[in-house]
MARKESE-42624 format. One line per 10 residues: number of its first residue (from 0); their letters; for each residue x, y, z of C-alpha. Coordinates in steps of 0.25 Angstrom, whole numbers. Each point is the difference from the previous one (the first is absolute). Example, Ala and Ser with C-alpha at 12.3 -4.5 7.8 and 13.67 -1.06 7.14 Angstrom:
2
0	AS	49,-18,31  6,14,-2
! end
This chain:
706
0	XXXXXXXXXX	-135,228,-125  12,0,-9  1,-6,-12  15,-6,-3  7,6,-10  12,6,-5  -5,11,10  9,-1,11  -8,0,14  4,7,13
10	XXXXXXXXXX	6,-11,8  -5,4,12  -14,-2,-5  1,-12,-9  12,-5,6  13,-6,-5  -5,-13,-8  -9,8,-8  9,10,-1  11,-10,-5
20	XXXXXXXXXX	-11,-7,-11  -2,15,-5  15,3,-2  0,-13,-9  -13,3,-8  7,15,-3  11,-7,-6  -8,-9,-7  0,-14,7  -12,-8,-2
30	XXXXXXXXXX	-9,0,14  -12,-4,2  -12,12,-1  -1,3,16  -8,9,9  7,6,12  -9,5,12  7,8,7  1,4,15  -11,11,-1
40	XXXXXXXXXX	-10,-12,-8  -1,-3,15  -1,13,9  -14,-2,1  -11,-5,9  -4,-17,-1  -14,6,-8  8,7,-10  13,-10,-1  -13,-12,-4
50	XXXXXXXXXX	-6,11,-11  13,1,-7  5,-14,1  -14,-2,-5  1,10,-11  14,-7,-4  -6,-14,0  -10,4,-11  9,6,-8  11,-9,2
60	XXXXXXXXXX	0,-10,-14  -3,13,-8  14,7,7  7,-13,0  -5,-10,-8  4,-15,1  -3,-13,-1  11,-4,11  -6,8,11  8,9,8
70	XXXXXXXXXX	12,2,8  -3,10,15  14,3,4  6,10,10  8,11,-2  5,6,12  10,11,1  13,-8,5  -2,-12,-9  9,-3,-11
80	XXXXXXXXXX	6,11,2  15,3,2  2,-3,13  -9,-13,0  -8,-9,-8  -9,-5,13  -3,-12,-8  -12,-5,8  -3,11,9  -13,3,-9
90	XXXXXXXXXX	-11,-7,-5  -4,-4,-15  -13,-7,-5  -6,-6,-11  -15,2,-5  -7,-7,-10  -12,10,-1  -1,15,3  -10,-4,13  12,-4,6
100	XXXXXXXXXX	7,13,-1  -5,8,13  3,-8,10  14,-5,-9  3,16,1  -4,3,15  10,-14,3  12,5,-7  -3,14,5  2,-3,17
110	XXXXXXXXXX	9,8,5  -2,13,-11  9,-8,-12  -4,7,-13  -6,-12,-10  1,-4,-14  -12,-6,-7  8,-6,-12  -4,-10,-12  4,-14,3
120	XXXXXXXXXX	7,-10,-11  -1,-12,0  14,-5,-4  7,-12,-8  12,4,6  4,9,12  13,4,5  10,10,11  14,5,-5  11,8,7
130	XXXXXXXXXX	10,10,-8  9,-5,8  5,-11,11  -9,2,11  9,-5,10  13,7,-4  -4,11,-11  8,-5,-9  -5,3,-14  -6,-11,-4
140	XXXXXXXXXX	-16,-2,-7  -6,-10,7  -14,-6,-5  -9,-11,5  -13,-5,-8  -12,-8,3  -11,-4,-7  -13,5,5  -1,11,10  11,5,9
150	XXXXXXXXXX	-3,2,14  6,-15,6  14,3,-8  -2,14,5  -2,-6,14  12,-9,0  -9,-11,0  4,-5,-16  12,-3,-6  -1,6,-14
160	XXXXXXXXXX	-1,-6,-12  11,9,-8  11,6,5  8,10,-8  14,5,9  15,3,-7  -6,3,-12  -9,-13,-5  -11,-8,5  0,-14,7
170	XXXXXXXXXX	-6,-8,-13  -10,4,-12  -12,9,3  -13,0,-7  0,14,1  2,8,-14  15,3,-1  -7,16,-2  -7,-1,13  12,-3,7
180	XXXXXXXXXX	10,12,-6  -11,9,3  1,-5,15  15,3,-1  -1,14,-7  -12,5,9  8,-6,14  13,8,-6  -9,13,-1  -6,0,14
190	XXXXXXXXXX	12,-2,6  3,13,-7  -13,6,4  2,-3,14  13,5,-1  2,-14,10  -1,-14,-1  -15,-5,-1  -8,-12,2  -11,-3,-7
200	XXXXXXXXXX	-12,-9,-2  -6,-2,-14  -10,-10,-7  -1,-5,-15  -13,-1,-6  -3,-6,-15  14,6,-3  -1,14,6  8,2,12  -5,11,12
210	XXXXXXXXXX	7,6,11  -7,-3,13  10,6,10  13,8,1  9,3,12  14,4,3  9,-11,6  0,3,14  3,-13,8  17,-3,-2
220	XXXXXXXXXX	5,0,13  14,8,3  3,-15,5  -3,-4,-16  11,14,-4  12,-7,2  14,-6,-7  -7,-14,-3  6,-3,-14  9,11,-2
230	XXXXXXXXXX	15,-6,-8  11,8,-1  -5,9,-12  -9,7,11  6,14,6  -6,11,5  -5,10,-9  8,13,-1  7,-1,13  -13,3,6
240	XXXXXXXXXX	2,-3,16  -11,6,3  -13,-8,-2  -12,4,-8  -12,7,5  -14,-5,-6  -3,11,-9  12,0,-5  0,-14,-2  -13,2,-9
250	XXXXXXXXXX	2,14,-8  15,-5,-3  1,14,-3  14,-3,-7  -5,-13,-6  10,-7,5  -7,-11,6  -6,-3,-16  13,1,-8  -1,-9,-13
260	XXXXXXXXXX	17,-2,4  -3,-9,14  -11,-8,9  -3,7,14  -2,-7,12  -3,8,14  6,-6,13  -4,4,12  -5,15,-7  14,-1,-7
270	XXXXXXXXXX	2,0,-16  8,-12,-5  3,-2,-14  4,-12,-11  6,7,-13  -7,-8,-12  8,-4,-11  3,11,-12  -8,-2,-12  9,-4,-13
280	XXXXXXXXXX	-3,14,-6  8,6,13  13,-5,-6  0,10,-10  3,14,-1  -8,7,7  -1,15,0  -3,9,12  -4,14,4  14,12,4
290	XXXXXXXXXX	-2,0,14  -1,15,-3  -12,-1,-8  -7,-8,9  3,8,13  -6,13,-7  -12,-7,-4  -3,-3,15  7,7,10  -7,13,-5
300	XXXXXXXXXX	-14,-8,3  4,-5,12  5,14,6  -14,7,-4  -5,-13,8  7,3,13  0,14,0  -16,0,-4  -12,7,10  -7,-13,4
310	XXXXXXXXXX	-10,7,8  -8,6,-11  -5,-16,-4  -11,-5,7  2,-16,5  -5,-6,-11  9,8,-10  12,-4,9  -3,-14,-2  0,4,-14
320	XXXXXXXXXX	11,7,0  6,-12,6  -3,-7,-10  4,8,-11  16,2,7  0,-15,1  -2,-1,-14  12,9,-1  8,-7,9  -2,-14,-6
330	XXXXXXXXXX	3,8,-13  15,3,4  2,-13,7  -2,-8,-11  10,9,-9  9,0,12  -1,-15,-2  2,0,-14  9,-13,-4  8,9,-11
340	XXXXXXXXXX	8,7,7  3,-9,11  4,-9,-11  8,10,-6  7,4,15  4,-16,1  6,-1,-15  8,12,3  5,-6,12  2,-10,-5
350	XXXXXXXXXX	9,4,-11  7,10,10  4,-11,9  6,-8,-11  8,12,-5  5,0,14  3,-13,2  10,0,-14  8,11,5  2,-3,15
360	XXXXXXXXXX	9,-10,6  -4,-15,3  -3,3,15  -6,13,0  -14,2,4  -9,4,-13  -12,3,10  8,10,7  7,7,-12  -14,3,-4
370	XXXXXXXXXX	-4,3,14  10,13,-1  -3,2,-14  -13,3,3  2,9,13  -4,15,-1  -13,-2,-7  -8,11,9  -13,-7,2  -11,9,4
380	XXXXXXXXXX	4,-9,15  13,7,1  -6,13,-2  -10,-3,10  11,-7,8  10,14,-1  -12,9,1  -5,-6,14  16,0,4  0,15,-3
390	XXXXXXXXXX	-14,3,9  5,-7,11  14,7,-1  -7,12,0  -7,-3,11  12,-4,10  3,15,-4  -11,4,10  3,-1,16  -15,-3,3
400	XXXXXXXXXX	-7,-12,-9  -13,4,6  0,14,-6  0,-7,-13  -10,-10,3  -8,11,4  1,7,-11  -5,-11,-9  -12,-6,8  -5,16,2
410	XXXXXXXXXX	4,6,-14  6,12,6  11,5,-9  15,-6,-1  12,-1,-9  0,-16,4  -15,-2,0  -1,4,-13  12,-10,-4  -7,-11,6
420	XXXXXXXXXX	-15,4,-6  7,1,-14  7,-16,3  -15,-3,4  -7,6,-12  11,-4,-9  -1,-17,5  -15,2,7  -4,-12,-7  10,-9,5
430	XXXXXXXXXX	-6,-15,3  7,-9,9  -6,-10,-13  -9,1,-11  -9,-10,5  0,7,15  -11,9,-2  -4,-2,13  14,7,5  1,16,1
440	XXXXXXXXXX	6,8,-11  15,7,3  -9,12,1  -10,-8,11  11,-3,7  8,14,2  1,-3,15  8,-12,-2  9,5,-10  2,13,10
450	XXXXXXXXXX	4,-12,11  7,-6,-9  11,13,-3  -1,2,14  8,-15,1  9,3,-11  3,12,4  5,-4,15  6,-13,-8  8,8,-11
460	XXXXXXXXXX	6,12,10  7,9,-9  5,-14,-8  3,2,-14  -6,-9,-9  11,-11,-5  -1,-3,-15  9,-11,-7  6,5,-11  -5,-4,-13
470	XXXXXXXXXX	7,-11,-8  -9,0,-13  9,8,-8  13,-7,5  -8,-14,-4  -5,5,-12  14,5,-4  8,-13,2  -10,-6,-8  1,9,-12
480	XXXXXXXXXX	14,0,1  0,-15,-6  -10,5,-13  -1,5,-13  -7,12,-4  -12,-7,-4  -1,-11,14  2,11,8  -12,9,-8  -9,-12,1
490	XXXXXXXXXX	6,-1,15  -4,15,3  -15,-3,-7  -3,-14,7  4,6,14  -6,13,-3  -13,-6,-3  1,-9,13  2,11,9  -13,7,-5
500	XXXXXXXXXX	-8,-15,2  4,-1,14  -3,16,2  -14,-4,-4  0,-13,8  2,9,12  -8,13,-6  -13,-6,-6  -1,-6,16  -6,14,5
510	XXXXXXXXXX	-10,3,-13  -6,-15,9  -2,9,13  -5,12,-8  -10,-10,-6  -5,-5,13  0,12,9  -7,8,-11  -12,-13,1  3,-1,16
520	XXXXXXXXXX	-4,16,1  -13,-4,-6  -3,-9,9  4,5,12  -8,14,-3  -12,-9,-1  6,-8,14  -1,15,5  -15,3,-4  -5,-14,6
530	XXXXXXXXXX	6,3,14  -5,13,-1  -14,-7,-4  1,-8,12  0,-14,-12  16,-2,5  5,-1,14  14,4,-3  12,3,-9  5,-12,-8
540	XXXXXXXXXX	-12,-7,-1  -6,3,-15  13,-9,-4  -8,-13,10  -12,3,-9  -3,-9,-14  -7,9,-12  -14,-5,4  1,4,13  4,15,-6
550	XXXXXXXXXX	-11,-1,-11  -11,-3,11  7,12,9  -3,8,-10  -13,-4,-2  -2,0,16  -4,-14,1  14,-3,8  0,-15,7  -3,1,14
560	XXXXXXXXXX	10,-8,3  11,8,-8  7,5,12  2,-12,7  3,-7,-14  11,13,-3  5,-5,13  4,-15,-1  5,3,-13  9,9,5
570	XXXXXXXXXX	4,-8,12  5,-13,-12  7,12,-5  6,4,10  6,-15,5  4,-2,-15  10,14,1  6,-9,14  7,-10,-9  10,0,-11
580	XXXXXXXXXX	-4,-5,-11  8,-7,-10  7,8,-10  0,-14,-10  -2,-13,4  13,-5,-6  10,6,12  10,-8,5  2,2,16  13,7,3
590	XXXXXXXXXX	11,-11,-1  12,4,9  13,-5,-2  7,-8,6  6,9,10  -14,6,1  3,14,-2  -2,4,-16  -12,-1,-10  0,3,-16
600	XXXXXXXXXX	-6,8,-9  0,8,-12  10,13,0  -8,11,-9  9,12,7  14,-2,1  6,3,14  6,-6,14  -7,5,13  0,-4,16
610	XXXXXXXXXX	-11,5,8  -14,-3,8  -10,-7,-6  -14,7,1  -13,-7,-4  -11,6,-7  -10,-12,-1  -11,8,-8  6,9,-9  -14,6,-4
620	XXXXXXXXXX	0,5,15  3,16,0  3,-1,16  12,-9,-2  9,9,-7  -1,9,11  8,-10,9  12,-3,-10  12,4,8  13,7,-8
630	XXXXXXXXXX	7,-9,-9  -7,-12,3  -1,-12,-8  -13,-1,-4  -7,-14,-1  -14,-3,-7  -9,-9,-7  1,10,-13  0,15,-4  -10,11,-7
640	XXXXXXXXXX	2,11,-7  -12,7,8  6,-1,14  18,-2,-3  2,13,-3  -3,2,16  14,-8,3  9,13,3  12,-5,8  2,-16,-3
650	XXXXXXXXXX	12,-6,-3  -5,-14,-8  -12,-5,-5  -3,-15,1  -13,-6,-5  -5,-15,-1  -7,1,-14  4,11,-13  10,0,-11  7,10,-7
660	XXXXXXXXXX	-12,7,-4  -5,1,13  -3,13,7  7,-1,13  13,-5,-11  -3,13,-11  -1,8,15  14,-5,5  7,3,-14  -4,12,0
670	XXXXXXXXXX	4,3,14  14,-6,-1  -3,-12,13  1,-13,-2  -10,-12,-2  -4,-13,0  -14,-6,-4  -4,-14,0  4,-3,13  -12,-10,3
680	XXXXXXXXXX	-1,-2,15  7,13,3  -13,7,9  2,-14,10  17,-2,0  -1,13,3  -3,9,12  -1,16,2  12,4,6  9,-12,-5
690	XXXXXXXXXX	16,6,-4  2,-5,-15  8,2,-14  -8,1,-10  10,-4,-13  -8,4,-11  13,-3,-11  -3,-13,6  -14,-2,1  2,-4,15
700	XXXXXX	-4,5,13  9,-6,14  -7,2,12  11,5,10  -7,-5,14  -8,-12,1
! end
């Protein structure tokens, strides 16, 4: 026997409802005093089962008193856990006096449930909430009250007598004001607790309320996961195109899915978000951290991270560990976040593009002046971009590719094997996105970058790589030429200043993937140890798990349904990356003209180019960079930092969402092509292989062939 405390039991032996009830009493939630027999109360013969439920009777108002009786209910090992509530599967009863108790226990106990023997109240008012929208899971408190005991609301089978939803109640309660901000603040903590939204049951007795019941949302369907509702200030969060994994979904390791700066919404495993109004205090001057500064306040950590020995931990220090790096990580983000300096980046801007726009002619293009004004920045993307040119142009030097390939994959010694192992150890950590942990590393994947020089190789043959020359200084000159001393100081500063905030809008993108991979490399160490164990089936499935699920792993009392359960998770997955999701929901279709053959958009690098138009639909997806033929024109919904730097021969860039911050914009800049973003609709006018100009002085694309 196990008395319920702040204690907590081994769920495999008191199971997850008593286990859930402990959890709350350790953090000081008021429940009522309880017993928990456990599995082993009942491994024993019927004679010796009779002399314990006996013993127990006769002790029963001295370990629980009460004048309500009390409450026999199951706890079995798959019940309000994470993967189900299996509301009604098990029995509860009520007794009025201790004689009932044997055959209440030996009832609830059929089938081997672990029980609770727990002290009943008798309420004046009784209650369920949700921490969020069952049927959406949408945040949203939802209560429901009734006077008296709880179980026909519970049931479905009363309409309650108070509802709160949105943030107020249907009329006046009688219940003190105190009572219910106490529900409010205890329902906000659990959810915290449980690291998940929670349902729970309570009951409120001559004004003292006690928690009855607490599990984790499980029952909104994928149907539920959709775009129901989403306005034009939804878009996808972070160009993410690849969907979320559930862990990922529930450590948030980068925080993302929490910001104070926007509401998320998932649809169909993808995050959407709706920016929320600035507060009146963000309209002043705000101050910000040098890039500088902040980059060696985490790059340091983060490179101890990735190159750290995980195999001396033991599982349950990784998931520590785990812990601990997403700590870090949400750390950075929220500084990488930081509304200072992105207010600071759009003042200058600002200012800069007024300069412009006083000194130039009527018809000229402000947005392109800048465009060359800000070329030649050498992002830490070009210098990836030129250093992968330079690997591959080294390889083409070599008659045999294989040899090389070889050389890697075996170790054995080679002048271009150890160029390729210094690109890999310098950008192992590269993510296709922060939030795809579930993706390999650059240094997971050496076999696909090795394929992918192989097709660079055969595709550049000898080509020299083409740069346009730069037109900055010329730009900046012609300007200047019209100022004084001091505008053409104050000129020099503005721009200066700009240049570095775009440097960082690029820059600060790969401190994200050190971040993640450094808490992805945790998890996937502990990935590796539950294979080995024989708790996981395959690679890739920790990221299908919850945290509940990996807390019982740990503790050995893994679900016996968690294989099949990894299984359909990953199967919703897995149709979720079939689709396309919505980069916003405000994009128009792509409207032709009236000979059918042009569509605009936005120029943010200057330049006129004909060529074939090659699709990349998921631009998160390492394998289609390897098929970009020379000097294509390459289409796509957006562009990353993470994954651009793979374009090696292109001729123009083309993309349906992105301004002239974007990255795929910075990234054609800096590599003298032209571009055009905006140009909604472009992935459907649009076919691979189509002949087309891209006008990017004009903002306009002409489709050559119908």
């Amino acid at each position: 026997m196990i008395l319920l405390n702040a204690q907590l039991p081994d769920p495999r032996e008191a199971g997850m409802k008593a286990y859930n009830l402990s959890l709350l009493i350790s953090n000081t939630f008021n429940v009522p005093a309880a017993v928990v027999l456990p599995k082993d109360y009942f491994a024993c013969d019927e004679a010796e089962l009779n002399r314990r439920l006996t013993e127990l009777t006769q002790q029963l108002m001295q370990l629980l008193p009460s004048a309500d009786g009390w409450a026999v209910r199951s706890s079995a090992a798959d019940e309000d856990g994470i993967t189900g509530a299996q509301a009604g599967k098990y029995r509860t009863r009520r007794i009025a006096h201790p004689d009932e108790l044997p055959d209440a226990a030996v009832e609830v106990h059929e089938g081997g449930v672990p029980v609770i023997l727990q002290r009943f109240i008798e309420p004046d008012y009784a209650g369920i909430l949700f921490t969020c929208n069952p049927l959406t899971g949408e945040e949203n408190l939802h209560i429901e009250l009734v006077q008296g005991r709880g179980e026909q609301l519970a049931g479905g089978c009363l309409n309650p007598l108070y509802t709160y939803s949105n943030g107020s109640w249907s009329k006046p309660t009688d219940v003190p004001e105190k009572l219910l901000h106490q529900l409010k603040s205890d329902a906000a903590t659990a959810a915290v607790l449980f690291k998940h939204h929670v349902d729970m049951e309570f009951c409120i007795k001559d004004g003292v309320l006690y928690w009855l019941q607490v599990r984790p949302v499980t029952a909104i369907p994928d149907s539920c996961d959709d775009s129901a509702g989403l306005d034009e200030g939804w878009f996808l969060l972070d160009q993410c195109t690849e969907p979320v994994t559930p862990l990922v979904r529930e450590l948030d390791p980068g925080g993302f899915f929490q910001m104070p700066y926007w509401d998320t919404r998932f649809v169909r495993h993808y995050p959407y978000v709706r920016l929320k109004q600035a507060p009146a205090a963000d309209t002043a001057a705000l101050s910000s951290p040098d890039w500088q500064t902040l980059r060696s306040r985490f790059e340091p950590e983060f490179d101890r991270q990735l190159q750290e020995d995980l195999t001396v931990y033991t599982l349950q220090e990784l998931w520590e560990l785990a812990a601990e790096r997403i700590k870090q990580n949400r750390a950075y983000v929220a500084a990488y976040l930081d509304r200072g300096w992105l207010k600071e980046r759009r003042v200058t801007g600002e200012k800069l593009k007024e300069i412009i726009s006083r000194y130039i002619g009527d018809n000229a293009d402000v947005q392109l002046v800048l465009s060359s004004l800000t070329e030649g920045l050498n992002t830490l993307t070009y210098q990836k971009n030129a250093e992968l040119h330079q690997l591959i142009c080294a390889a083409g030097s070599y008659p045999d590719f294989n040899e090389l390939s070889a050389a890697v994959l075996t170790g054995a010694p080679h002048p271009w094997g150890e160029k390729f192992n210094a690109f890999i150890h310098k950008y192992g950590y590269e993510l296709p996105h922060p939030l795809a942990l579930h993706l390999n590393t650059l240094a997971e994947s050496a076999g696909d970058l090795l394929a992918r020089i192989r097709a660079e190789s055969v595709k550049l043959n000898g080509r020299e790589k083409v740069q346009r020359p730069l037109s900055r200084e010329s730009a900046a000159a012609e300007l200047e030429q019209q100022m004084d001393t001091a505008e053409k100081s104050a000129f020099r500063q503005l721009l200066q200043a700009y240049r570095l905030y775009i440097l960082r809008t690029e820059d600060d993108d790969y401190l994200l993937q050190k971040g993640a991979a450094a808490v992805r490399k945790a998890l996937v160490e502990m990935e590796r140890r539950f294979v080995a164990n024989g708790a996981l089936k395959e690679a890739g499935s920790i990221f299908f798990l919850n945290a509940a699920e990996i807390a019982s792993m740990l503790s050995g009392a893994a679900s016996g349904t968690l294989q099949s359960d990894i299984a359909i998770r990953r199967e919703a997955f897995e149709a979720a990356r079939q689709i396309r999701p919505e980069l916003n929901f405000a994009s128009a279709k792509a409207e032709e003209a009236e000979a059918g053959n042009c569509l605009r958009g936005v120029g943010v690098s200057r330049g006129l180019i004909q060529g074939k138009v090659y699709k990349v639909r998921n631009p998160l997806d390492r394998e289609a960079y390897q098929h970009i033929p020379h000097d294509a024109i390459i289409v796509a919904p957006v562009l990353t930092p993470n994954l651009t730097y793979s374009i090696i021969s292109c001729a123009a860039i083309v993309t349906e969402v992105g301004g002239f911050l974007s990255h795929g914009a910075i990234f054609a800049r800096e590599t003298g092509i032209p571009a055009i973003v905006q140009a909604a609709g472009a992935l459907d006018w649009l076919n691979t292989g189509d002949e087309v100009i891209v006008d990017a002085d004009q903002g306009v694309i002409h489709k050559l062939n119908k």
